[in-house]
Phi, psi and omega in degrees: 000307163334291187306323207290280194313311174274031165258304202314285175309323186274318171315328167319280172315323190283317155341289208255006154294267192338300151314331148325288201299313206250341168256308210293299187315158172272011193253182184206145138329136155281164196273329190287345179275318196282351178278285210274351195297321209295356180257334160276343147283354187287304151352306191273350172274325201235016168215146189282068194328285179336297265244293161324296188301332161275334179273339176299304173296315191296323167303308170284353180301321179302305173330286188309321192284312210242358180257285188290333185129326186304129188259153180224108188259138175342127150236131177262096167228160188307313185303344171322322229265142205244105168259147210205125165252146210279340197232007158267111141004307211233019165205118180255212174170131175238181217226109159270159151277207178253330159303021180072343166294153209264134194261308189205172201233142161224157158095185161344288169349313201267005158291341184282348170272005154311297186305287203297314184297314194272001149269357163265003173295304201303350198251003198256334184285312197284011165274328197284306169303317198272349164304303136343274171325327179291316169272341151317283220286309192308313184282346166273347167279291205320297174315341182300142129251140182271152193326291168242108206297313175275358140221146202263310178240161171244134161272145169269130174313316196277316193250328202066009152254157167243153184278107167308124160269137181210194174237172203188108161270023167289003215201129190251351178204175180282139175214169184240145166234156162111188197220272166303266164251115200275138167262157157270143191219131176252163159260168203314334190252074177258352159279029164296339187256018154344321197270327199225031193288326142339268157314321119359282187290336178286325166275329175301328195309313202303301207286335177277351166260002173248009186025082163283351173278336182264326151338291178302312202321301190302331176300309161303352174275322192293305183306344208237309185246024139290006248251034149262353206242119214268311187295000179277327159318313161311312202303315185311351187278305201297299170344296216271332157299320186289316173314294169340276162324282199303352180260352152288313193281336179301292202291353173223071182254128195076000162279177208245165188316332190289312180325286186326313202279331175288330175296323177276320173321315243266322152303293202324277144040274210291289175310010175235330152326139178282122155284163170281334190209135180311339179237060156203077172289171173300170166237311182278358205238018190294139181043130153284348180288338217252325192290358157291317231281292192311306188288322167266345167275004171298308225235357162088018219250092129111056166264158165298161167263129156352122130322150156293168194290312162334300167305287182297001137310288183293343167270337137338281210282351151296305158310322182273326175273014204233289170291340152316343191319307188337286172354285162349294182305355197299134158238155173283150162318146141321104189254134170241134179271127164218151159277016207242153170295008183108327202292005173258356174273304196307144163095013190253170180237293182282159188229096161285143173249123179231122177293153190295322169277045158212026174267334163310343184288320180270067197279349160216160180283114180308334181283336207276123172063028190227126182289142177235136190246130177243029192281338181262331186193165143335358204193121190266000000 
C-alpha cells in the first residue's frame, strides 16, 4: 500500500511539474523532449520507484562490503530503539516465532493481499488488451490488399524494416496495426487522400518507428492501474498529441504551404471516419479535440518559444528529482523475532521495540510507577 501511494505520488508530482513548464510557463518542451520526459513519467506510475531505491542501496552496500572491502559498521545508539504504532498504516512491522512462522502483522502489510488481487486484475486487464489488439489487427492484415502490386513494402528510414502498405475495409481511415510486425492500413475509399497520400504514409511510417503501439500499450497500463487518477488520464492524452505532432512534423518535413494545406484536409479527412473498433482506434484522425492544436502547429499560427536544450535538460532533472521526493520516505517492514505465540501483541496500539543490546541502557522499566499525563493528548 505504501509503495502503491508513492508510485501515485511521484508520478503525480512529474505530472503537474510537466504541466508547470510546458503549458502555464511562456515557454515549451521542444517535441522530441517532451516524447522522453512523458515516457519517464510513465516509469514513476508503473514502477515502484521507493521500493527499487531501497533494494538499490542495499545492493551497493553489498557490493561495496565484499568486492572492495568496505566494512559500514553497526551503529549502537539509543535511538535505535523502535516505537510502533499498531494502528498506523504506513509503518508496518512483522512478528516471527523461532520456527519462523509469521505471529502477527501491523501496517501496510495487512493490506497486501488486496494490493496483489487488484494488481492481478490490472495484469489480467492489459493481457486482455493485448489479445484483443492482436486479434483485431490479424483480422484486418488477413483482409489487406496491398497497395502496390509491385511494391508490397516501404522501408523505414530509421529501423530499416520494412512495412506492408495495404488496403483494408476494415478500417474507415488510415491507421498502423501490429506490435511485432506492423502494417500500414487505408481504407477502401482512400482516394480521398490522393493530394497528400505520401504524406499520409509517411506519418504512420513515423508511428512504427518510434513504436507508438507500444508507447500506448503501455499508457494504458498507467490508466488500467491509475484508473481513479485524472492526471494519468491527462497523461495518456498529452502521449497521443505528442506522438501525433511529431508524425506531422516527419511527414511534411521541406514541404510546401499548399503540401501542407493538402495534407490538413486529408486529416480532416481522417476525423470524420467512424472507428469500427475500440481498440484499434484511427491514428492520423486521432481526438478531434486535438485536430486545431495540430493544424496551427502545421501552419505556424500562436506557437510558443521553444525552450533551449540546455534549459530543458536541467528542467528534465527537475521534474525528475522533484517527484523522487515521495520516495524518500520509504521504509522497509520492520521484521521482529519473539517466542511467544502472538498473543501478548494483539490488542495493544503502541508497541517499544527494545533490542536485546539495548537492554543495558534500561536496568529498569522507564514506564514502572511513574504518573504519566494525558491532559494534551493521546500519546505521550
Amino acid at each position: 500500500m505504501r509503495l502503491y501511494i508513492h508510485m501515485i505520488l511521484c508520478g503525480s508530482l512529474y505530472t503537474l511539474m510537466y504541466m508547470l513548464f510546458d503549458r502555464i510557463l511562456p515557454y515549451e518542451f521542444p517535441l522530441k523532449w517532451k516524447r522522453w520526459l512523458l515516457r519517464v513519467n510513465i516509469l514513476f506510475y508503473l514502477l515502484p520507484v521507493p521500493w527499487l531505491a531501497a533494494e538499490l542501496r542495499d545492493v551497493i552496500k553489498m557490493l561495496l562490503e565484499t568486492v572492495v572491502g568496505i566494512t559500514f559498521p553497526e551503529v549502537h545508539d539509543i535511538k535505535e530503539i523502535d516505537t510502533f504504532n499498531g494502528t498506523d498504516l504506513w509503518k508496518s512491522m512483522l512478528v516471527f516465532n523461532e520456527e519462523g512462522k509469521l505471529i502477527y502483522i501491523t501496517g501496510y502489510e495487512k493490506v497486501m493481499p488486496v494490493i496483489k488481487a487488484v494488481l492481478v486484475l490490472c495484469m489480467t486487464a492489459l493481457f486482455l488488451w493485448i489479445v484483443l489488439y492482436t486479434k483485431v489487427s490479424r483480422q484486418c492484415k488477413s483482409s489487406m490488399v496491398f497497395l502496390d502490386m509491385n511494391h508490397h513494402y516501404i522501408q523505414d528510414q530509421h529501423t530499416g524494416k520494412k512495412v506492408a502498405v495495404g488496403i483494408s475495409p476494415c478500417v474507415s481511415s488510415p491507421v498502423t496495426v501490429g506490435l511485432i510486425k506492423p502494417a500500414i492500413l487505408l481504407p477502401v475509399d482512400y482516394h480521398g487522400y490522393d493530394d497528400a497520400l505520401k504524406e499520409v504514409i509517411l506519418h504512420e511510417l513515423n508511428h512504427v518507428s518510434c513504436k507508438d503501439a507500444i508507447e500506448r500499450f503501455f499508457c494504458f497500463g498507467v490508466i488500467v492501474v491509475h484508473i481513479f487518477n485524472p492526471l494519468a488520464y491527462y497523461l495518456f492524452r498529452e502521449m497521443i498529441a505528442v506522438s501525433e505532432m511529431i508524425s506531422d512534423e516527419a511527414a511534411l518535413e521541406g514541404r510546401t504551404k499548399q503540401q501542407k494545406a493538402d495534407y490538413i484536409r486529408c486529416i480532416m479527412t481522417a476525423s470524420q471516419g467512424v472507428s469500427r473498433s475500440m481498440i484499434l482506434a484511427p491514428s492520423l484522425g486521432i481526438t478531434k479535440s486535438l485536430l486545431r492544436k495540430r493544424m496551427e502547429r502545421i501552419m505556424g499560427i500562436g506557437r510558443k518559444k521553444v525552450w533551449k536544450n540546455g534549459m530543458t535538460v536541467f528542467l528534465m532533472a527537475v521534474c525528475v528529482l522533484g517527484s523522487s521526493i515521495p520516495a524518500m520516505a520509504y521504509q522497509k517492514p520492520s521484521t521482529i523475532l519473539d517466542t511467544d505465540d502472538g498473543s501478548s501483541w494483539k490488542g495493544l496500539d503502541t508497541y517499544l521495540i527494545i533490542p536485546k543490546e539495548k537492554e543495558d541502557f534500561f536496568e529498569e522499566n522507564p514506564f514502572e510507577e511513574k504518573p504519566m499525563d494525558f491532559s494534551h493528548g493521546d500519546e505521550i
